[in-house]
C-alpha positions as a printed Julia matrix, in Angstrom:
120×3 Matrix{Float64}:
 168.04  117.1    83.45
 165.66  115.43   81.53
 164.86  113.22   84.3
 164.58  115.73   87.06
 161.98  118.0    84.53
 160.01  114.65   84.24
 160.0   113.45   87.43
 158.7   116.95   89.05
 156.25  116.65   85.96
 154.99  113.53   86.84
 155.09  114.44   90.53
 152.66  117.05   90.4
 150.27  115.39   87.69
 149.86  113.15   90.67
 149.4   115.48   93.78
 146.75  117.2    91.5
 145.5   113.71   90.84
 145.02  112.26   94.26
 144.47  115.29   96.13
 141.05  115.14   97.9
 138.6   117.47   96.21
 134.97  118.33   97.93
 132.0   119.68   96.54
 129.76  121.6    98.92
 126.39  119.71   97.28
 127.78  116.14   98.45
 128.54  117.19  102.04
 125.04  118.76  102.27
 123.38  115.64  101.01
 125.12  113.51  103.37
 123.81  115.51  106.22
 120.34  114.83  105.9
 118.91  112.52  108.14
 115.37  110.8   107.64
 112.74  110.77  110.82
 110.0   108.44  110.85
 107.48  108.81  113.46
 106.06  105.27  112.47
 107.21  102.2   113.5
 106.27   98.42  112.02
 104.56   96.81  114.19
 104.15   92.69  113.79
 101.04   91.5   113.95
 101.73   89.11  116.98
 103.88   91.88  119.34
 103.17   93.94  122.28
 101.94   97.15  120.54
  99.96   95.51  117.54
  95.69   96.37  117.97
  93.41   93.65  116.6
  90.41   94.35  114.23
  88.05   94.16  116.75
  89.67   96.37  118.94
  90.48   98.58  116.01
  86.74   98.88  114.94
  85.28   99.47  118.64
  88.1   102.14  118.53
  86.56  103.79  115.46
  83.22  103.32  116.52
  83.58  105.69  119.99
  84.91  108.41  118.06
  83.31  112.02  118.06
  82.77  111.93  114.21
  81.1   108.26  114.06
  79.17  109.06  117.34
  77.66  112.41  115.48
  77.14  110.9   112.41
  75.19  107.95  114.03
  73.24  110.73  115.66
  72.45  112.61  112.53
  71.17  109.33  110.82
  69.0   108.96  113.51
  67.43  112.34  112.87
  67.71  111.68  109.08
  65.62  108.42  109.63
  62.83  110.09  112.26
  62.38  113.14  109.73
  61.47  110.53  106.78
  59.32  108.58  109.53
  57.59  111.48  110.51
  57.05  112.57  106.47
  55.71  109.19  106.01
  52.82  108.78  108.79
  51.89  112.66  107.28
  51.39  111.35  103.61
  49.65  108.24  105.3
  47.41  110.51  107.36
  46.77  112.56  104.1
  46.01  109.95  101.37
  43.69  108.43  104.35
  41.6   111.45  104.74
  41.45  111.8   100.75
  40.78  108.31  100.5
  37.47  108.93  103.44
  36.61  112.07  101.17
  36.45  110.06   98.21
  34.52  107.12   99.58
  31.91  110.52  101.4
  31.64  111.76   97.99
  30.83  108.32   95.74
  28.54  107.31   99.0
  26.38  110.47   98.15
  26.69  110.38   94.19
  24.87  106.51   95.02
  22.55  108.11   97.32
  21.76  110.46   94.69
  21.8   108.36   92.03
  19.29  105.96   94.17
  16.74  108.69   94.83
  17.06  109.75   91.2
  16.04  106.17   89.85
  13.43  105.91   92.66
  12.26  109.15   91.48
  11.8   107.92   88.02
  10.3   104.99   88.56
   7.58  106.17   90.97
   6.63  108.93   88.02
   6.88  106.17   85.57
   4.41  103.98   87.93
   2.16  106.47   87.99
């Protein structure tokens, strides 16, 4: 009797033991599949781009094409701003030499002017 009462003892210590248990948070993990929309590409296979190509790429975008544009603008607005200040200090450079021209010219007939009443 002893036996019997161990042996079903023992028997179901192991049927609890080895029986296969699931949790529902492994399955799910297992499930999940990763989807890469890259792809490597080597450097020397049918689908690789080289710098050059790469670059000339870049440079016929929309955004480099507009940018390009509005440095142009960028660089004709400061053009224009400089031949204004040129034209500007020029004509207050002319004023200045009008205006020292006539203080001489004054200056000249003043000291003429005094020296003819001195002479006399």
């Amino acid at each position: 009797m002893k036996n019997i009462l161990s042996a079903i003892f023992i028997f179901t210590i192991l049927l609890t033991a080895c029986s296969k248990k699931e949790s529902p948070g492994f399955a799910a993990e297992q499930d999940v599949k990763r989807n890469y929309d890259t792809i490597a590409v080597d450097s020397f296979s049918t689908g690789a781009v080289s710098v050059d190509i790469a670059r000339k790429i870049r440079m016929s975008s929309p955004q480099y094409l507009d940018s390009v544009k509005q440095a142009k603008k960028l660089q004709e607005e400061e053009n224009k701003l400089k031949a204004e200040l040129e034209k500007e200090n020029k004509a207050k450079q002319e004023e200045e030499k009008k205006k020292a021209e006539a203080e001489k010219k004054q200056k000249s007939a003043e000291t003429s002017a005094a020296q003819e009443i001195k002479t006399q």
